[in-house]
N, C-alpha and C positions, 0 to 999 in steps of 0.2 A: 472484455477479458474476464474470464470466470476464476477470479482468486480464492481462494479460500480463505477466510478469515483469521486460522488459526495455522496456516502457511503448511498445512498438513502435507505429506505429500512431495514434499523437499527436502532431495537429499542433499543436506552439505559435505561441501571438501572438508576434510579433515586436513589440519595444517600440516600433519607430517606428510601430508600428498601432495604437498606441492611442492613446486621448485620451482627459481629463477626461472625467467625465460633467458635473463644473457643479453638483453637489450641494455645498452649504455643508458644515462642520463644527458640530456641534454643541456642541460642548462639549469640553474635555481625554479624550482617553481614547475618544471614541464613535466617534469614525470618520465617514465619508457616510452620511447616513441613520441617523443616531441618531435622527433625532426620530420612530422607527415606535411604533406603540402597537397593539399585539395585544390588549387588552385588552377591547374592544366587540366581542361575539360575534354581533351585529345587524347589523354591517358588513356592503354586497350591494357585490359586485365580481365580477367576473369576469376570470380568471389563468390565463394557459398556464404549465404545468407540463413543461419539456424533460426528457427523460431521453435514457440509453443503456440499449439492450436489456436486460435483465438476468431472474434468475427472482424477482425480488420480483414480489410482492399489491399494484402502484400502487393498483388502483384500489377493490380493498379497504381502503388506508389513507386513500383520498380519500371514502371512505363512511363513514370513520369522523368522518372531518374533519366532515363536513358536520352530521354529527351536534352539534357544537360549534358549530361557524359554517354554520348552514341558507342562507344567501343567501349563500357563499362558490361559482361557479363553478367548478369545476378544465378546465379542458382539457389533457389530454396528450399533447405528441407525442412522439416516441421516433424514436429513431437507431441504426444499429450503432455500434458502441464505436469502430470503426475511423473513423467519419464523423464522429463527434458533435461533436469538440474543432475538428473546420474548421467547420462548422456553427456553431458556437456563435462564432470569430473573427470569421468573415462579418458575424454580427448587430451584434457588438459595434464592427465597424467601423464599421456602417452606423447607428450605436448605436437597435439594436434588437433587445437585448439582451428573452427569456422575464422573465416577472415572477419566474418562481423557476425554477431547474435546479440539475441535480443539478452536482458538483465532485469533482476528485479533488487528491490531492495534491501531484502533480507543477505543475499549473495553476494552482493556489491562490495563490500570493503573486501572480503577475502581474495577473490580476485585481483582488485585492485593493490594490495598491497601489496601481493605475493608476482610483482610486477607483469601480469597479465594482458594489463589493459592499456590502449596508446591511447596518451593524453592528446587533446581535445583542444590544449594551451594554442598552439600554434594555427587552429583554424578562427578561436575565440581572437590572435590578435590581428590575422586576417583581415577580419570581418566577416569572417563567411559563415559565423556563429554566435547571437548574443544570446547568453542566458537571461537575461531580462523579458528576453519574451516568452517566459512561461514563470506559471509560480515558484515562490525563493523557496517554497518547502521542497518543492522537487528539484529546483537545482542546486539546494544543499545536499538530498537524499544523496545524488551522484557524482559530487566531487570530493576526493581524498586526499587528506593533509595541501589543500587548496587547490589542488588541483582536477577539471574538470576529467569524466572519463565517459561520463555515459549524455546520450540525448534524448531527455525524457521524451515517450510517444502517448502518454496518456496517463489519467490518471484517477482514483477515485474519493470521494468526497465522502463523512455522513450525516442523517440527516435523524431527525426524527420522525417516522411513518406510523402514522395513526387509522384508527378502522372509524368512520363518521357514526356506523351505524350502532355499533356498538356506545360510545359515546351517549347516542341520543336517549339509546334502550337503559342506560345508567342515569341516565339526568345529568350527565358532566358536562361541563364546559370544555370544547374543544382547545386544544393547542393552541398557542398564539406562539408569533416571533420572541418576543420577551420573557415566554416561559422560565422560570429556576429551576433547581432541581428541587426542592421545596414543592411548585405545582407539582412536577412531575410524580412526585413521591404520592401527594395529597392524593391527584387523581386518580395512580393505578390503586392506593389502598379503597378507595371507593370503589372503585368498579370490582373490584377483587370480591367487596364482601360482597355489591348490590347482583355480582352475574355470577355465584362461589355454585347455584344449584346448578347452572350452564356449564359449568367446568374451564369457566372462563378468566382470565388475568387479566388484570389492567396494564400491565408490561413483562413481557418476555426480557428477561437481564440472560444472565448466564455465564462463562468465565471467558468471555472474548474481545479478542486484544484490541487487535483494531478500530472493531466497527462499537465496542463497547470500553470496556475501564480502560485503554489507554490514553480517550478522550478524555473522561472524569478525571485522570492525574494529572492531564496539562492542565485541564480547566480550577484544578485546587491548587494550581501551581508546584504541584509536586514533578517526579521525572523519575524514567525508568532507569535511566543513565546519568551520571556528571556529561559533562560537556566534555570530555576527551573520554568516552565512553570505558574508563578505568575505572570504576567502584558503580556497584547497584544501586539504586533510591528508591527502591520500593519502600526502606522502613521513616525515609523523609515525612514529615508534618503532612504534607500536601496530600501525597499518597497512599498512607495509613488512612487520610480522610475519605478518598475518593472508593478504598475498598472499603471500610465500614458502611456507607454509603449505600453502596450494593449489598452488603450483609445485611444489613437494615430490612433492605426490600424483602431478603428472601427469608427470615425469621416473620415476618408481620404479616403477609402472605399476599404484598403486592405484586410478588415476581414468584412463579416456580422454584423449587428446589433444584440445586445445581442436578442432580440427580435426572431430574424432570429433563431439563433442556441438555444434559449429553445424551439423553439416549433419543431427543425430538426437538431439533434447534429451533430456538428462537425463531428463524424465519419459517419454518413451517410451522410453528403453533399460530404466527401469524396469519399466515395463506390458508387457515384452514378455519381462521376466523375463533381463534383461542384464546387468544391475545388480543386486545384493543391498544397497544402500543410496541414498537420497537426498536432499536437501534438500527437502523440501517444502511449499505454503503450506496453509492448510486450506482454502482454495477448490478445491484439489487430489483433493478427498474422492471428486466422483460418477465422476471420471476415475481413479480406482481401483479405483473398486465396481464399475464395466463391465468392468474388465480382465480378460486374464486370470491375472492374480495375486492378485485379489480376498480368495481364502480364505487367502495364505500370507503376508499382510502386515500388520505391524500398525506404533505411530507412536509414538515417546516424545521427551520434551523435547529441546533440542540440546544436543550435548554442550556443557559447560563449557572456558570458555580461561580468560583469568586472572579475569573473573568471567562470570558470567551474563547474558545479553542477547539482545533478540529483537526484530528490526523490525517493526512494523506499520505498515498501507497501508488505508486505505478510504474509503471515498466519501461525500461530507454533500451537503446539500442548504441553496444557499444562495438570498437573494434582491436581484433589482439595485437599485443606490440609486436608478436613474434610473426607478425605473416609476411611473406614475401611480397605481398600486396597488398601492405600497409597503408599505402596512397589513398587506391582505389576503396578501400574497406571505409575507411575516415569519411571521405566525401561521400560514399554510400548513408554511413550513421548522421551527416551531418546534414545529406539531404532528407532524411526521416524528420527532421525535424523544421522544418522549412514550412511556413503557413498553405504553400500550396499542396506538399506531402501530408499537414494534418489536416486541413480539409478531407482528406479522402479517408483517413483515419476516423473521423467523424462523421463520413458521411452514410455510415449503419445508423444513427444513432442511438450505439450500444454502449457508447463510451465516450467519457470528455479527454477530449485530446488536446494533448497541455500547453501548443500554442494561445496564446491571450488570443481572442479574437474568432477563432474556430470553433467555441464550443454551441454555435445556435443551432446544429441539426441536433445535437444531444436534446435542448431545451424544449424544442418543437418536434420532437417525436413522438411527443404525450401531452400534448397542451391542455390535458385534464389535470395536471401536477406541476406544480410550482417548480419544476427543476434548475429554473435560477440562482436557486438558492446554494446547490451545491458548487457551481462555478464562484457565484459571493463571498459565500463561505472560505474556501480554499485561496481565494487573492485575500479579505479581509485579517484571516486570522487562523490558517493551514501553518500545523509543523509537521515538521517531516517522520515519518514514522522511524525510530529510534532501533540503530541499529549499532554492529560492531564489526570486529575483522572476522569474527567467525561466531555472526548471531543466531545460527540455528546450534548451537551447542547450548546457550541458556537459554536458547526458548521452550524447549523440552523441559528443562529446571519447571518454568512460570509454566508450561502446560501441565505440570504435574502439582504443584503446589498451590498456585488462584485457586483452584477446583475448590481446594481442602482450609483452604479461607474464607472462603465463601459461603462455603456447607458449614463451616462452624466447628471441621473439627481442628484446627489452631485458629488461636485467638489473632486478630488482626497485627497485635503485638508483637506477638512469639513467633508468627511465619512469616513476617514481610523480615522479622532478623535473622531468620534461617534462611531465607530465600536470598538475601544480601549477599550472607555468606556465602552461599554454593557459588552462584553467578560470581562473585568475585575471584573464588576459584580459578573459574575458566576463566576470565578477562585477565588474570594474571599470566596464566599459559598462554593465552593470547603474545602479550608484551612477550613472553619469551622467546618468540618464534624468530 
C-alpha cells in the first residue's frame, strides 16, 4: 500500500457533513449494527466492495470468500488513494455509502462515531473474529469507544535504513539493534562533517509524522494526544524532548534543513545515496530495491530513547451500518481478515499483512534485509498511530507548525504551546458534534 507519510492527499469529512445513518443501537457495547450475523454461509446478496489502488490479490481474496459464502456477489470498485477519501465523503453525504470499503486510520473515528460503521461486536462474540490475531496497536487503531469496526488488512512498521557504503567511506560504525539516539545523533554528525564535500548527510530527519518524530515522542514517552484524545501533548516533557532532538540534528548539520527535505524527501536523498541514514517505513521496501542503493543498504530496529517504541499505520476493511446487506458486507470484512484471506494479502510481498503468522512472504521477498525486524518490532512494542474523531483537521495545524520548529523559527517552547492550543480548538469542536 503506498501511504503517504504526511497523509497528504486526504480529504476529510468535515463534521457538519455528516449525519446519522438512523441505525438503532443494539445493545451496551455493540455500536450501529450490532445486530449482523455472519453466520449463514447460504446468504445471496450482492456488495460493492470500494477500495484504493494498492498491490493487494482483491480479487483473489474475493474467490476465496466465495468459496465460504458461494451466493455472496463482491463487486469492486477502486480509486487512487489520492481520490478515494473525497469519493467515499461524497457517498456518505449522499448516504450512499459501498456496503464494505476499505479504512485507514486517520478517517476512522469520524466515521465511526458519526455512526457509519457496523460493529464487528457480534461477529467477535461468534467467534468468527478474534482480534488477538493481529497486533493490539492495530486493533486499538480500529475500535471506537470499545467497540470494534474495522479488520485490519495490513500494516506498516519503521525501521532504521542505513547505506553500508557510505558508512565504510566515513570510518563509522554501522548500526546495531541496541543503537540510542545518542549513536544515532554521534554518527550522522560524523558522516555529515567527514562526506560535507560529497553533499552528503549522515541522516535525512525532516518534519514527518509517522515514519519520523511521532516515533521519538513515544519513545520519550511523551504523546500527541491524552488518552481520550481531548487536549494536545505536544508541549508534554516527553515531546518537547523528542522535537528538540530533531532541532539538535538540523542546527549542527547532521540532518538537512527542514527547507532541504520539503522541497527533496528524506527518501529520495536516501535512494540517491545523499543520506547514509533514514527513518523508514516497511512499505518503503520496493522503493529501495529499485534504487540505486539497493546493494549498500540494509535496516535495523530504531534506535532507543528512554524506551522502545514504534508506530504503526494500516488499512482494515470495514462495513456500513446503513446497507441493506449488512449481513453479507460483515462477513465479507471479516473474511478479509481471516489467515487464509491474509495470506494472499501477503503473498506480493509488498506488505505485512496484520494476521500474526502470515507475515513470511513480506520477510523472504528480500532476504538480503533483516525484515523481521519490522514484524518484531510491531508485536514487541507497536502503538497505534494517534488519532481523533476528525484527525485530519489538526494535522494540517502539525503539518504547518513541526516545519517551523524544526527550522527554528519558534523555539521548541513557544510552538509546541501554540500548536496545543490550536489542536485543542478543533478537539473541542470535535466534542461538540
Amino acid at each position: 500500500m503506498r501511504r503517504r507519510t504526511m497523509l497528504s492527499g486526504i480529504t476529510g469529512l468535515a463534521l457538519a457533513g455528516l449525519t446519522a445513518t438512523g441505525c438503532s443501537r443494539s445493545g451496551p457495547g455493540t455500536g450501529p449494527g450490532g445486530d449482523v450475523d455472519v453466520s449463514d454461509t447460504r446468504m445471496e446478496a450482492q456488495i460493492e466492495f470500494a477500495i484504493w489502488e494498492s498491490d493487494f490479490d482483491w480479487d483473489a481474496v474475493i474467490a476465496g470468500f466465495n468459496k465460504v459464502y458461494p451466493n455472496i456477489t463482491v463487486q469492486m470498485t477502486a480509486s487512487p488513494f489520492k481520490d478515494f477519501f473525497t469519493r467515499l465523503q461524497t457517498q456518505a453525504s449522499g448516504e450512499n455509502l459501498p456496503d464494505a470499503f476499505m479504512m485507514n486510520g486517520p478517517n476512522f473515528q469520524l466515521y465511526a462515531s458519526h455512526d457509519m460503521l457496523a460493529s464487528l461486536a457480534p461477529a467477535v462474540e461468534a467467534g468468527k473474529l478474534d482480534f488477538a490475531d493481529y497486533p493490539e496497536a492495530m486493533s486499538t487503531l480500529y475500535t471506537y469507544e470499545d467497540v470494534p469496526y474495522g479488520v485490519p488488512t495490513s500494516y506498516d512498521s519503521i525501521g532504521l535504513w542505513y547505506n553500508t557504503a557510505l558508512f565504510e567511506k566515513a570510518g563509522a560504525d554501522a548500526p546495531t539493534d541496541e543503537w540510542t539516539w545518542e549513536d544515532l545523533h554521534h554518527a550522522a554528525k560524523s558522516i555529515s562533517e567527514k562526506l560535507a564535500g560529497e553533499g552528503v548527510y549522515g541522516f535525512a530527519g525532516g518534519a514527518y509524522n509517522q515514519e519520523l518524530f511521532y516515533n521519538l515522542i513515544f519513545q520519550a514517552d511523551g504523546a500527541v494526544l491524552n488518552e481520550d484524545a481531548t487536549k494536545a501533548q505536544y508541549s508534554s516533557p516527553g515531546s518537547r524532548k523528542a522535537l528538540q532532538f530533531l532541532r539538535d540534528m538540523v542546527e549542527d548539520g547532521s540532518s538537512p534543513t527542514i527547507q532541504t527535505t520539503a522541497d527533496t524527501s528524506p527518501d529520495e536523498l536516501f535512494k540517491s545515496g545523499k543520506a547514509a541514514m533514514v527513518y523508514g517505513g516497511s512499505f518503503r521496501l520496493q522503493g529501495y530495491v529499485d534504487s540505486a542503493v539497493a546493494a549498500d543498504i540494509q535496516v535495523v530496529p530504531l534506535p532507543i530513547g528512554d524506551r522502545r517504541a514504534v508506530v504503526l499505520h494500516g488499512g482494515a476493511v470495514v462495513a456500513s451500518a446503513s446497507s441493506e446487506k449488512r449481513d453479507a458486507a460483515a462477513a465479507f470484512a471479516v473474511y478479509t481478515g481471516t489467515k487464509e484471506a491474509q495470506e494472499i494479502v501477503g503473498a506480493s510481498g509488498t506488505s505485512i499483512p496484520a494476521f500474526r503468522g502470515t507475515e513470511q512472504a513480506y520477510i523472504d521477498s528480500h532476504p538480503e534485509y533483516d525484515l523481521a525486524l519490522f514484524p518484531a518490532s510491531a508485536e514487541e512494542y507497536g502503538v497505534p498511530y494517534p488519532v481523533s474523531a476528525n484527525t485530519q483537521a489538526w494535522l494540517e495545524v502539525e503539518s504547518e507548525m513541526i516545519p517551523q520548529i524544526l527550522a527554528g523559527d519558534l523555539s521548541v517552547e513557544e510552538g509546541t504551546t501554540q500548536l496545543d492550543a490550536r489542536i485543542d480548538e478543533l478537539l473541542a469542536k470535535e466534542a461538540e458534534q
